[in-house]
Structure formats: C-alpha cells, structure tokens
N, C-alpha and C positions, 0 to 999 in steps of 0.2 A: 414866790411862784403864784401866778394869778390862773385861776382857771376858768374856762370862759364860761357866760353866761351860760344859766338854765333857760329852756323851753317850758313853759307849764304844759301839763301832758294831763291826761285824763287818765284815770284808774286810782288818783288819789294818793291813802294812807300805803298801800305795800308798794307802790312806785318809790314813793318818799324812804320808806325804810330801807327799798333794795339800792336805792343812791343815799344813804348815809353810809350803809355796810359798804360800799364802793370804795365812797371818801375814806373813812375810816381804815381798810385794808391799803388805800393809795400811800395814805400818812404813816403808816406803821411801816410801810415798806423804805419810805424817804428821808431821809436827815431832815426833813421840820418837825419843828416842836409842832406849831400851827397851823390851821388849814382856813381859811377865810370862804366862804362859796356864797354871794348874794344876787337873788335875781327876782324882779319888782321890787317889794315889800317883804320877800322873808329873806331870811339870811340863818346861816348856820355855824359852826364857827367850831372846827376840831380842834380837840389839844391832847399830846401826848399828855400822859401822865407822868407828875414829879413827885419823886420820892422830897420828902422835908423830914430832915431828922432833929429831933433833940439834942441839945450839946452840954452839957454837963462843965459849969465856969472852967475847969484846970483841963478839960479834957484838951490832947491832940489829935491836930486836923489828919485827917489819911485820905491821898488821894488814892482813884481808886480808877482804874482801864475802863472806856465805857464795857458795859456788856458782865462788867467781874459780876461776880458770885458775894453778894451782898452778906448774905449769911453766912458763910465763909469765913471772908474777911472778917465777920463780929463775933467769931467764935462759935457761931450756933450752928445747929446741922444742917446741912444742905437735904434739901430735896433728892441734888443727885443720886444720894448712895442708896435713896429708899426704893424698896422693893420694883427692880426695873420693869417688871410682867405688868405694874399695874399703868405703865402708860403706853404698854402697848395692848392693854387689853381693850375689846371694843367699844363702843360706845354708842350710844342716841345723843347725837348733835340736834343742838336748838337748829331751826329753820330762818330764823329769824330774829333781830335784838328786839327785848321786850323787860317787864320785870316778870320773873320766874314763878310759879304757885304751883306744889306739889300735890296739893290737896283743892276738892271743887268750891268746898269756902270755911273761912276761920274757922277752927275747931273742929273741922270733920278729919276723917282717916287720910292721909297722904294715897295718891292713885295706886304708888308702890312704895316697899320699907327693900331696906337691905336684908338678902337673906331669902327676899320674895321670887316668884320667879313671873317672867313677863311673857308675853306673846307677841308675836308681828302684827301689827294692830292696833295693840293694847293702849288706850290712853296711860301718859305717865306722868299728866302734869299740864298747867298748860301757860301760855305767855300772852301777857298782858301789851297790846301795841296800839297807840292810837286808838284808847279807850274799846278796841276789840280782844273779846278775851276767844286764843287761839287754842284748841284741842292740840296737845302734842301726841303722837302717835310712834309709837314702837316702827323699828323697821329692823327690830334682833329680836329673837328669842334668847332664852335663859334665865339664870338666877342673879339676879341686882346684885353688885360687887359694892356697890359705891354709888350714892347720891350728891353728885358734884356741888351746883350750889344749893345757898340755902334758901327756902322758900320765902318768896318778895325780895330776892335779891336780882340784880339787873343783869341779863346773860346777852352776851353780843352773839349772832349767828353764825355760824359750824362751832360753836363752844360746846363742849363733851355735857348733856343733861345726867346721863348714867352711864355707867360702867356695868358691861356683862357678861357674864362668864359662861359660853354654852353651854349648854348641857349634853 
C-alpha cells in the first residue's frame, strides 16, 4: 500500500507528531507489518512490532492463531483473569508520543506516587517530543491507582499515563 505524498505544512514538530500518531493508528488498524510514507527528503518508515522468541535445541514448535493469548499458551498467567476494575478504571492519557518523565529532573520527587491524590490540573509528569519537554496535566481527580509507564519510557498518545480512582 503506497500512500500518497506529504505537503510540507507549517506548524512543524506537533504537526509531524499528530501524522505519525495517524500512520501509526492507520498500521495497527491494517494487516501490514510496514508502512513506508516519503516526501522530499524525510521519510518514516512504521513497523508492527515482532514478538522473537528463544528456542531451546529439543524444544517443539507450537503454532499459535494470530491474536492467541501468548501467555496462555506458555503456561504463565494472563493478564485476563487480573483484577477486571483496574482496566476499566480511569485514567490520564498521554496527549501525545514522546518519552515519559514522571519527575521535573533525575533524582527529584516524581509529580505523583501511588496512593497520592491528584487534582484536575495537576501536573503528573511530562513528555519529552522533538526535544520540547511537554507539562502533562490532570484532567481527573482522585487518588493515583497505578503509574502506568516507567519514567523515560516511550509512551504513544491516548496511552493510559495513570490510573484513578475518584474519590
């Protein structure tokens, strides 16, 4: 699938990042692995993500449906059967892919801990894109359930930053 050429637009770095979130949601929605987008001089170039497993010389191969339950299959516990409330409890989505930082720099206090309670507003962290570092901002009250990733880990946008449980 070839997609057709880019315009270069003006407004830059959150242009760029709101058409990779595009591509990216386009690709995960599609049966390609790959997504190729070149236009002048830059080019970008999606890939699903593959699992590579280790194989152990005597082991046997197991095929497996796309889509199976990985863990499952390997005997380890699924996700499934864990606590169903906590994916449907709320959450502060990233606004945007960047890398994550919970805290305003190495070694200070994270913005919030689990256990803490937040406000609508509240900085909770903030994302790192095209060398701007982003304030994340509450848009729930409550007490922190859950700090999803880990800080300087890469979060793609609507990704859950925390979990929260009103009060």
């Amino acid at each position: 699938m070839t997609a057709p050429p880019l315009e270069p637009r003006d407004g830059g770095d959150v242009e760029l990042l709101a058409l990779i979130d595009r591509l990216a949601d386009l690709l995960e929605r599609s049966d390609l692995t790959e997504l190729e987008v070149e236009s002048g001089g830059t080019g970008v170039i999606l890939r699903k993500p593959v699992i590579v497993a280790t194989v152990a010389p005597n082991a046997t191969a197991v095929s497996l449906p796309q889509g199976a339950d990985i863990q499952a299959a390997a005997g380890e516990p699924s996700t499934a059967g864990r606590d169903p409330a906590a994916s449907a409890r709320p959450s502060v989505k990233a606004p945007l892919t960047g890398i994550f930082y919970a805290s305003p720099a190495p070694g200070t206090a994270p913005y919030v801990q689990v256990g803490g309670e937040v406000a609508v507003g509240q900085v909770i962290g903030l994302i790192e894109a095209m060398k701007l570092f982003n304030e994340i901002k509450s848009d729930l009250a409550g007490r922190v359930v859950r700090v999803v990733p880990d800080s300087g880990a890469l979060v793609k946008a609507k990704q859950p930053l925390i979990e929260v449980e009103p009060l």
